[in-house]
MDAnalysis code that builds the backbone (N, CA, C; Angstrom):
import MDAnalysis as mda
import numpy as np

u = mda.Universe.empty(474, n_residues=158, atom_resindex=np.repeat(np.arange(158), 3), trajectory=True)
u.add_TopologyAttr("name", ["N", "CA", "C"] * 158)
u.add_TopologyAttr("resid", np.arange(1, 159))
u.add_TopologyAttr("resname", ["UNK", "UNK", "UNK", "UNK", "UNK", "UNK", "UNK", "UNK", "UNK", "UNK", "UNK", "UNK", "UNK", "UNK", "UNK", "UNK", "UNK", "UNK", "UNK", "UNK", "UNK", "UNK", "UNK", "UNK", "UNK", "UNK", "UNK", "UNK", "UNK", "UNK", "UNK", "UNK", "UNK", "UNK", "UNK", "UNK", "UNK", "UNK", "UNK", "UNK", "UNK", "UNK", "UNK", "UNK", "UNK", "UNK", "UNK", "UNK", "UNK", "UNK", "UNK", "UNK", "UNK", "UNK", "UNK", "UNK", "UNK", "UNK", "UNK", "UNK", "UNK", "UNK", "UNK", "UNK", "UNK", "UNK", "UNK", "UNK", "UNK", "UNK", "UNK", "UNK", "UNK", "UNK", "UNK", "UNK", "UNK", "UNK", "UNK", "UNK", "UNK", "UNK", "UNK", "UNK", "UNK", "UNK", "UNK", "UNK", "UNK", "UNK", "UNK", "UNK", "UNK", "UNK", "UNK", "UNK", "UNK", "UNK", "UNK", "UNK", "UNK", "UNK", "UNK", "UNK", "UNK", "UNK", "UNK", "UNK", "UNK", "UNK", "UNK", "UNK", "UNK", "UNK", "UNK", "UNK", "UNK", "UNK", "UNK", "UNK", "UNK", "UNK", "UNK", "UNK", "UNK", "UNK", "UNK", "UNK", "UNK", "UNK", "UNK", "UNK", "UNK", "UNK", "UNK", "UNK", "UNK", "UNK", "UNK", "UNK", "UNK", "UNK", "UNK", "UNK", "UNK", "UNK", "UNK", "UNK", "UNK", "UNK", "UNK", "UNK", "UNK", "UNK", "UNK", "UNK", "UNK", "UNK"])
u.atoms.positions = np.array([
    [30.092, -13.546, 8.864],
    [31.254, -14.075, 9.560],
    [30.791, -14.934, 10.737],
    [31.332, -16.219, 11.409],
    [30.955, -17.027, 11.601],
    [31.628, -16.583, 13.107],
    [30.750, -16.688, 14.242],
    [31.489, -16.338, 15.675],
    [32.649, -17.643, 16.063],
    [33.507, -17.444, 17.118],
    [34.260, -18.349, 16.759],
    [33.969, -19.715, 17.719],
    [32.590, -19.576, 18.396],
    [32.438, -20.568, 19.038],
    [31.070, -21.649, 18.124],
    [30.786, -20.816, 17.496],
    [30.383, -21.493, 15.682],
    [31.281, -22.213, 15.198],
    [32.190, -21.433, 14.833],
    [33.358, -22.202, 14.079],
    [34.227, -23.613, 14.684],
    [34.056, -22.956, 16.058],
    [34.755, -24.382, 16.933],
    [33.499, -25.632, 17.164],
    [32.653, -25.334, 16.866],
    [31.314, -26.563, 16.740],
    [31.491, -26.850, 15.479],
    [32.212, -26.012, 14.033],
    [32.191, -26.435, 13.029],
    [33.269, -27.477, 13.058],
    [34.280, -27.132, 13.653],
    [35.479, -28.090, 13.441],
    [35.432, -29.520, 13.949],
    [34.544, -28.949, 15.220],
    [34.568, -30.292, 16.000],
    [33.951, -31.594, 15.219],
    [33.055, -31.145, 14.139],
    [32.074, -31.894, 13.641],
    [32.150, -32.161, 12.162],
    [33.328, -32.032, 11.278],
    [33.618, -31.607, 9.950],
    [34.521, -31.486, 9.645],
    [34.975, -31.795, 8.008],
    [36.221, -31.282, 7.576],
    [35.962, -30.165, 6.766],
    [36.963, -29.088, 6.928],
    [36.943, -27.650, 6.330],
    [37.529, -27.827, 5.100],
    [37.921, -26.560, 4.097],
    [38.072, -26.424, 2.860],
    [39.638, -25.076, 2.900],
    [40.727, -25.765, 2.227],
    [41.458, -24.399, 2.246],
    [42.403, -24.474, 1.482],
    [43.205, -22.481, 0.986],
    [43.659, -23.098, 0.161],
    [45.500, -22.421, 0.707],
    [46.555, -23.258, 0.311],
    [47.689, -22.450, 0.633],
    [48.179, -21.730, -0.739],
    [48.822, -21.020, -0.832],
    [49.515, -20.008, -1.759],
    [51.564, -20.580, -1.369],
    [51.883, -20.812, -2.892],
    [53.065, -21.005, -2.119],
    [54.030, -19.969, -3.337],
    [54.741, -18.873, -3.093],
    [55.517, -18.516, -3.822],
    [56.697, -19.022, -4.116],
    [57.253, -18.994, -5.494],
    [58.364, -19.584, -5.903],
    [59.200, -18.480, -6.726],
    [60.277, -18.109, -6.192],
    [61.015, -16.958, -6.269],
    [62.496, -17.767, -6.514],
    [63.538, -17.825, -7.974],
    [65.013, -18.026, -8.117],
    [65.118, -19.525, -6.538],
    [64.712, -20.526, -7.158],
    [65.147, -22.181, -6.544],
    [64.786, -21.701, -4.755],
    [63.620, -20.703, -4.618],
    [63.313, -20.820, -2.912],
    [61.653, -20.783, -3.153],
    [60.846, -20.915, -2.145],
    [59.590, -20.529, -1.823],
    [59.212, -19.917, -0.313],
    [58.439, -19.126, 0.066],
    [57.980, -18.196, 0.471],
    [57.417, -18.543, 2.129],
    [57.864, -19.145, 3.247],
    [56.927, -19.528, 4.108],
    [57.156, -18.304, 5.264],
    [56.009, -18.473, 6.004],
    [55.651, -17.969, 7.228],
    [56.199, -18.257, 8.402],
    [56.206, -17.692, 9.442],
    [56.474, -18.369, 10.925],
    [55.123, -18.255, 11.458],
    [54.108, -18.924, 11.566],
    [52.787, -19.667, 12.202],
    [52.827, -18.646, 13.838],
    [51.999, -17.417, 14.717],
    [51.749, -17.579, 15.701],
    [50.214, -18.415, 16.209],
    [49.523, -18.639, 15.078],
    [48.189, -19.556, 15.613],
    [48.556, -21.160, 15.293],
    [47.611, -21.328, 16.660],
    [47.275, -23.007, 16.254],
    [46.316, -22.905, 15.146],
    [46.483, -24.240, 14.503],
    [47.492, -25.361, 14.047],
    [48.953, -24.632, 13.079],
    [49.503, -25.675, 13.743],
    [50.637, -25.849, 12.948],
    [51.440, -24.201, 13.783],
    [50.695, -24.061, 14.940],
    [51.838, -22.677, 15.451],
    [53.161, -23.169, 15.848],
    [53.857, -21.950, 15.498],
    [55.820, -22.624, 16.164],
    [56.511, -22.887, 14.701],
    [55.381, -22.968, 13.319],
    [56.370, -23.748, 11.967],
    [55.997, -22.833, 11.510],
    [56.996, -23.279, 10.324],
    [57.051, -22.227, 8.546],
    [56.203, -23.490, 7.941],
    [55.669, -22.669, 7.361],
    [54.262, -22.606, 6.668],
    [54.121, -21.700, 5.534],
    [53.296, -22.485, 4.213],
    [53.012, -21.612, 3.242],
    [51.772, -20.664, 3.711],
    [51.820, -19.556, 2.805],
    [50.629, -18.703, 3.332],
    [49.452, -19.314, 2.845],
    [48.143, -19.194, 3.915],
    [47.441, -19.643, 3.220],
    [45.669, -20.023, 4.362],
    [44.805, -20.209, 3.675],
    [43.273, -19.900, 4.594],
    [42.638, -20.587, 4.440],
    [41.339, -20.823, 5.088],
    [40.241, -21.606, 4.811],
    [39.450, -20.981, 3.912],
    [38.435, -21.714, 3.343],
    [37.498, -20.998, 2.196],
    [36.118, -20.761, 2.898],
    [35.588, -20.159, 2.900],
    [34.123, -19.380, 3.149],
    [33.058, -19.919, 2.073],
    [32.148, -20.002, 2.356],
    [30.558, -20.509, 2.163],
    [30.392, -19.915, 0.463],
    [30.500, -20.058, -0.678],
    [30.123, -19.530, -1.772],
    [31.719, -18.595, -2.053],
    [32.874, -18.925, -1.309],
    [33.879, -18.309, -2.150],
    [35.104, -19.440, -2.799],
    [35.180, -19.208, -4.041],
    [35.489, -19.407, -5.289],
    [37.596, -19.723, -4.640],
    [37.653, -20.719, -5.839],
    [38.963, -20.172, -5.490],
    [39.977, -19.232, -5.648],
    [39.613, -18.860, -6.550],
    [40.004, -17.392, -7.593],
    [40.265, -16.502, -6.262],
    [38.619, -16.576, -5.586],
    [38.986, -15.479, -4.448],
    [39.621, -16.261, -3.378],
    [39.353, -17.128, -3.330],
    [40.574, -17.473, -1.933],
    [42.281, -17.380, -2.318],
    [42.297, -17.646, -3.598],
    [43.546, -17.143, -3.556],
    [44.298, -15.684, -3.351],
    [43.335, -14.821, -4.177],
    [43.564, -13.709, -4.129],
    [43.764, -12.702, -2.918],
    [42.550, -13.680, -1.963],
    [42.321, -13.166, -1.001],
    [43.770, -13.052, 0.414],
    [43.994, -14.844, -0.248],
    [45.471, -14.925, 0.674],
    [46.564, -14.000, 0.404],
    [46.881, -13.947, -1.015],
    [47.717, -13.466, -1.092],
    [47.563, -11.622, -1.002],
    [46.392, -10.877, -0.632],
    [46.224, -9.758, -0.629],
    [46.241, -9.653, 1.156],
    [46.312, -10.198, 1.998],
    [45.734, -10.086, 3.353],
    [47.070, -10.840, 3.962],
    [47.594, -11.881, 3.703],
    [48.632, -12.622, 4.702],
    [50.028, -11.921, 3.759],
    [50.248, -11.110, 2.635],
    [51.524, -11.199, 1.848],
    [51.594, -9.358, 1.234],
    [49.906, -8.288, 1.242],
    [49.834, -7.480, 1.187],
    [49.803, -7.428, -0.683],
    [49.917, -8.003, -1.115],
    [49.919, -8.571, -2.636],
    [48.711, -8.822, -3.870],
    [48.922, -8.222, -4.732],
    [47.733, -8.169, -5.666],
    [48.227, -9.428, -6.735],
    [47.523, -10.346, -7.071],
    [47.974, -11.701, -7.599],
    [46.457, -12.137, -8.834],
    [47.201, -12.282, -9.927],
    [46.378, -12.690, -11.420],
    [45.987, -14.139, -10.831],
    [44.865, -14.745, -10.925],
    [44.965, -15.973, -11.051],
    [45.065, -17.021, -11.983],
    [46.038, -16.613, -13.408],
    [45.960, -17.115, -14.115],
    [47.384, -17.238, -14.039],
    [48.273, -16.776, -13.015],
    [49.828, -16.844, -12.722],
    [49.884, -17.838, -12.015],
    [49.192, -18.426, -11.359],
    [49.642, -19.361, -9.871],
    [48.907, -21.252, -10.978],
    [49.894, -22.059, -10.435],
    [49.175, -23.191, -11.037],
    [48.595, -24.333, -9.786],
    [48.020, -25.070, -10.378],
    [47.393, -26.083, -9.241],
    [48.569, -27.017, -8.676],
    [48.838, -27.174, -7.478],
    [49.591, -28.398, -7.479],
    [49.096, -29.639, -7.028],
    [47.918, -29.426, -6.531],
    [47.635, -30.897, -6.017],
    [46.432, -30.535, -4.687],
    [45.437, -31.230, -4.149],
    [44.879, -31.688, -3.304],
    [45.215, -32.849, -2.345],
    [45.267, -31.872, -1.212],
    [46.655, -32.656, 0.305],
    [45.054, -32.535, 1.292],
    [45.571, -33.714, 2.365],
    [44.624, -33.820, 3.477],
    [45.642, -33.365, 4.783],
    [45.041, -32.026, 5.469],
    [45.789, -31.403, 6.501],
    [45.183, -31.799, 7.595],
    [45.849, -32.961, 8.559],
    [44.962, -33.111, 9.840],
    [45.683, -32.989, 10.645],
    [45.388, -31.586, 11.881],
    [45.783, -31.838, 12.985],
    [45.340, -32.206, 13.940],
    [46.228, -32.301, 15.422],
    [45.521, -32.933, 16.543],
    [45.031, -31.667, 17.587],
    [45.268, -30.627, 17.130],
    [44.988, -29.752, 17.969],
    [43.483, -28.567, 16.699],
    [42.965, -27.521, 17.076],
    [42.576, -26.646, 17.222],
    [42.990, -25.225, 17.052],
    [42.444, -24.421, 16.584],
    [42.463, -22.818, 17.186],
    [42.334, -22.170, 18.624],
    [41.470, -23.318, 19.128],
    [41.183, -22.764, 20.933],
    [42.378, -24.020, 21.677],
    [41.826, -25.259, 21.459],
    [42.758, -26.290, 22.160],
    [42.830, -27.559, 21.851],
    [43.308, -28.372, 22.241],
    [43.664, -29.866, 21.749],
    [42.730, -30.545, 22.340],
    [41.454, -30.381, 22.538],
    [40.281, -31.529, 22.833],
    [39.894, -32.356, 21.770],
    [39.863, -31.655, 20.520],
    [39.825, -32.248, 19.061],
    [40.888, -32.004, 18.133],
    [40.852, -32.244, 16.557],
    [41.911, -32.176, 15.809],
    [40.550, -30.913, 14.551],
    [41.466, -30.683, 13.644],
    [40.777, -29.917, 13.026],
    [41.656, -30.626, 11.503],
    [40.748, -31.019, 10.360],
    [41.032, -31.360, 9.274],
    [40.431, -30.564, 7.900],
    [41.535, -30.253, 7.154],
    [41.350, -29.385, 6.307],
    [41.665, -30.292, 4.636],
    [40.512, -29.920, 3.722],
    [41.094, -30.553, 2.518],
    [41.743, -29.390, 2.412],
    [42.842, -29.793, 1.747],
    [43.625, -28.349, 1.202],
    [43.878, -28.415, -0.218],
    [43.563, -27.140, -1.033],
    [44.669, -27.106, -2.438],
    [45.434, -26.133, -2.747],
    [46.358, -26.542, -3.148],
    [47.611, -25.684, -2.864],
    [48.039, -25.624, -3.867],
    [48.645, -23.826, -4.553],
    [48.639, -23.366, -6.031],
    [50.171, -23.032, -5.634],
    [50.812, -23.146, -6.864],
    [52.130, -22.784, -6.821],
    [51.821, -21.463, -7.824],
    [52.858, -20.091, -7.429],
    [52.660, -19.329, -8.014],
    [54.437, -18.500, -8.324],
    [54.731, -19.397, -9.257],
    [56.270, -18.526, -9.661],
    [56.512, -17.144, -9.882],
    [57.207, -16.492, -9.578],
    [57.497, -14.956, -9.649],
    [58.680, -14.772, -10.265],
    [58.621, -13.276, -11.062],
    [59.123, -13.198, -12.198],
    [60.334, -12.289, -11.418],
    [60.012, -11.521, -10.221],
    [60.654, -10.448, -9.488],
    [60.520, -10.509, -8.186],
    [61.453, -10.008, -6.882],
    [60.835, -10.694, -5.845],
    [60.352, -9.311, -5.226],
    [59.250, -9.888, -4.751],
    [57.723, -8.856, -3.961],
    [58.065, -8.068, -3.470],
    [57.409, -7.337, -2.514],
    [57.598, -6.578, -1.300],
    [56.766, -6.870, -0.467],
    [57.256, -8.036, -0.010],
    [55.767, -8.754, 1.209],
    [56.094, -7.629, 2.358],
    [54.166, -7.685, 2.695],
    [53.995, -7.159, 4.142],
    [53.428, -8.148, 4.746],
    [54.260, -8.189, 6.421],
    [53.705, -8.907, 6.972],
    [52.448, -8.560, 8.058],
    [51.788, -10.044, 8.021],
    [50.214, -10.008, 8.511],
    [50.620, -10.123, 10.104],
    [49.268, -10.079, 10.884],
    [49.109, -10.402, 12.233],
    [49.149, -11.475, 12.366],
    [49.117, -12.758, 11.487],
    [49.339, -13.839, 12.078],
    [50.603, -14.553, 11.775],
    [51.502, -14.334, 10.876],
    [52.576, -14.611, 11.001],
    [53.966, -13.709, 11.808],
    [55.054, -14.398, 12.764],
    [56.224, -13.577, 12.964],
    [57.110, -13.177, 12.464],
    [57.427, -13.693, 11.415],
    [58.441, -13.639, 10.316],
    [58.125, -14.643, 9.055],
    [58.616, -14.296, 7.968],
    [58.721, -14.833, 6.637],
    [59.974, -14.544, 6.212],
    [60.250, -16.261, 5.613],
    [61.487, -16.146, 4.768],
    [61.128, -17.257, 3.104],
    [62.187, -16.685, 2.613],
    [62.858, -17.408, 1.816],
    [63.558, -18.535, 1.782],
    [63.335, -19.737, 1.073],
    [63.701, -21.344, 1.734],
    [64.011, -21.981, 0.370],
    [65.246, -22.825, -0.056],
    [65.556, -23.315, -1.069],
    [64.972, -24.862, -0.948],
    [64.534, -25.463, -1.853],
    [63.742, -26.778, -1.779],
    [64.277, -27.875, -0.493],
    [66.208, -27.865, -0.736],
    [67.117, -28.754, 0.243],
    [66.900, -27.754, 1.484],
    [66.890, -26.579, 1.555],
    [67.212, -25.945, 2.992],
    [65.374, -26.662, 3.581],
    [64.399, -26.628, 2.418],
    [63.256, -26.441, 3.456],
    [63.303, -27.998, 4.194],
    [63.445, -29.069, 3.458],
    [63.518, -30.244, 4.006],
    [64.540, -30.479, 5.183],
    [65.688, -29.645, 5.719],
    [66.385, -29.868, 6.574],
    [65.970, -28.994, 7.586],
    [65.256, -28.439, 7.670],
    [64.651, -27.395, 8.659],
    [63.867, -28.404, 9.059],
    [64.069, -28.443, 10.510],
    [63.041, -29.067, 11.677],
    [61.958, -28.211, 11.961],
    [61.801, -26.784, 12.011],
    [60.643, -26.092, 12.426],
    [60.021, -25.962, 10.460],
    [60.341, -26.136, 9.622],
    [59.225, -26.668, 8.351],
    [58.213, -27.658, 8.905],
    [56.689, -27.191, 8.742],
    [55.916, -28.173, 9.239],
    [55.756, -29.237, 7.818],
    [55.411, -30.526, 8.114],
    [55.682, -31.234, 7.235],
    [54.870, -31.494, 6.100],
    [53.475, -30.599, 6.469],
    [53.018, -30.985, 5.223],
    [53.307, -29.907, 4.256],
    [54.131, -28.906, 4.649],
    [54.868, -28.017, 3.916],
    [55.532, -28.847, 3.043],
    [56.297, -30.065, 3.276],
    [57.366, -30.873, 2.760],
    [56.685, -31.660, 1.761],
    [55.917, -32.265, 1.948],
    [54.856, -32.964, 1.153],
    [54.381, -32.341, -0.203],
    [54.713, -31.259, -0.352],
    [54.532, -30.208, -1.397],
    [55.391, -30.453, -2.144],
    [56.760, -30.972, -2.118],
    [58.348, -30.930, -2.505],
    [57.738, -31.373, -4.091],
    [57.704, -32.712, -3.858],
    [57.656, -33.192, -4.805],
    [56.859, -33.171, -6.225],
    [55.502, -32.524, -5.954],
    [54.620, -31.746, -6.747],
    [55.188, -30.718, -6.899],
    [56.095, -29.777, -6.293],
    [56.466, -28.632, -6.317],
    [57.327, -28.818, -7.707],
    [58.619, -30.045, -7.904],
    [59.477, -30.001, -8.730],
    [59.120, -30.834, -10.109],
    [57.559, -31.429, -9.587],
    [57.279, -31.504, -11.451],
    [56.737, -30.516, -12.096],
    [55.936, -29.688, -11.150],
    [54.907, -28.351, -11.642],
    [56.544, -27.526, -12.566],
    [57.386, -27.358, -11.776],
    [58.836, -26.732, -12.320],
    [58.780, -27.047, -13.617],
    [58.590, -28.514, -13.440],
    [60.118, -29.082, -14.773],
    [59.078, -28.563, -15.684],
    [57.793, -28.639, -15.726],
    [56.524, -28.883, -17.091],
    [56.665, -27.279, -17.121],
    [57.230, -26.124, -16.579],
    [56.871, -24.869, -17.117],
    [58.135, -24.478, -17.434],
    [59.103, -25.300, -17.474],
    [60.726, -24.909, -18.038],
    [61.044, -25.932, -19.047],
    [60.028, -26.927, -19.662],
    [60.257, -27.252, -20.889],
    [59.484, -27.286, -21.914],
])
C-alpha cells in the first residue's frame, strides 16, 4: 500500500487507472454522495483506482464488495466505454489536478440489493436516466455515461 504522500507525488506526476461500477436497477442507476475530493459534494457512480498488477475482474469486484458491501460475477456487468476523468483539485488540495483513465462497466440487476454503505460515501440513491441529468449535484462525468448507458440497454433487450 502506497503512503499517501507517495501517492500525492504519484498524482502530481501521472495519470492513474480506474474503474467505476454503475448499477442499473428497473430505468434508475445507483450513485453515491462523494465525502472525498475529487468530485466531493456529487453523486457519483461507485467506483476506485486500480493497483499495480490488479486485473479488472478484481477491481471490479473489489468496488463493488467494499463501496456497495456486494458480491458481483464478472461476467454480469458489461463494458461501457473508456472516459478521461480530469480534475482540478486532489485528495489533499487544489495545487494540482489529478487525472484518471477510467472504465466504466454497467452492471444490470435482476433484483434490487441490499447496499451497505461505505466510509466514503453519505448517502446513495437511486436516479432515473432524466432525473440524473436534471440534478445539479450529478457530477458530470456521471452524465457522460448517459449515452453509452442507453445503447449498452437497447443491445441486451433485443
Amino acid at each position: 500500500m502506497l503512503s499517501k504522500e507517495k501517492y500525492y507525488k504519484i498524482i502530481e506526476q501521472t495519470t492513474l487507472t480506474s474503474v467505476d461500477l454503475i448499477p442499473y436497477y428497473d430505468g434508475k442507476i445507483l450513485l453515491g454522495f462523494r465525502k472525498n475530493k475529487p468530485a466531493k459534494d456529487t453523486w457519483f457512480t461507485p467506483g476506485c483506482r486500480t493497483g499495480k498488477g490488479e486485473t479488472q475482474k478484481m477491481a471490479v469486484e473489489r468496488v463493488a464488495k467494499t463501496e456497495l458491501g456486494l458480491d458481483i460475477n464478472f461476467n454480469d456487468v458489461t463494458l461501457l466505454g473508456v472516459y478521461d476523468h480530469i480534475y482540478n483539485d486532489n485528495f489533499k488540495d487544489d495545487l494540482f489536478g489529478t487525472h484518471y483513465v477510467n472504465i466504466a462497466y454497467l452492471w444490470p440487476l435482476k433484483e434490487l440489493p441490499n447496499i451497505k454503505l461505505d466510509e466514503q460515501h453519505e448517502d446513495m440513491i437511486w436516479l432515473s436516466l432524466k432525473k440524473l441529468m436534471q440534478n445539479r449535484y450529478v457530477h458530470d462525468f456521471v452524465k457522460l455515461y448517459l449515452n453509452d448507458i442507453k445503447r449498452a440497454l437497447e443491445k441486451t433487450t433485443t
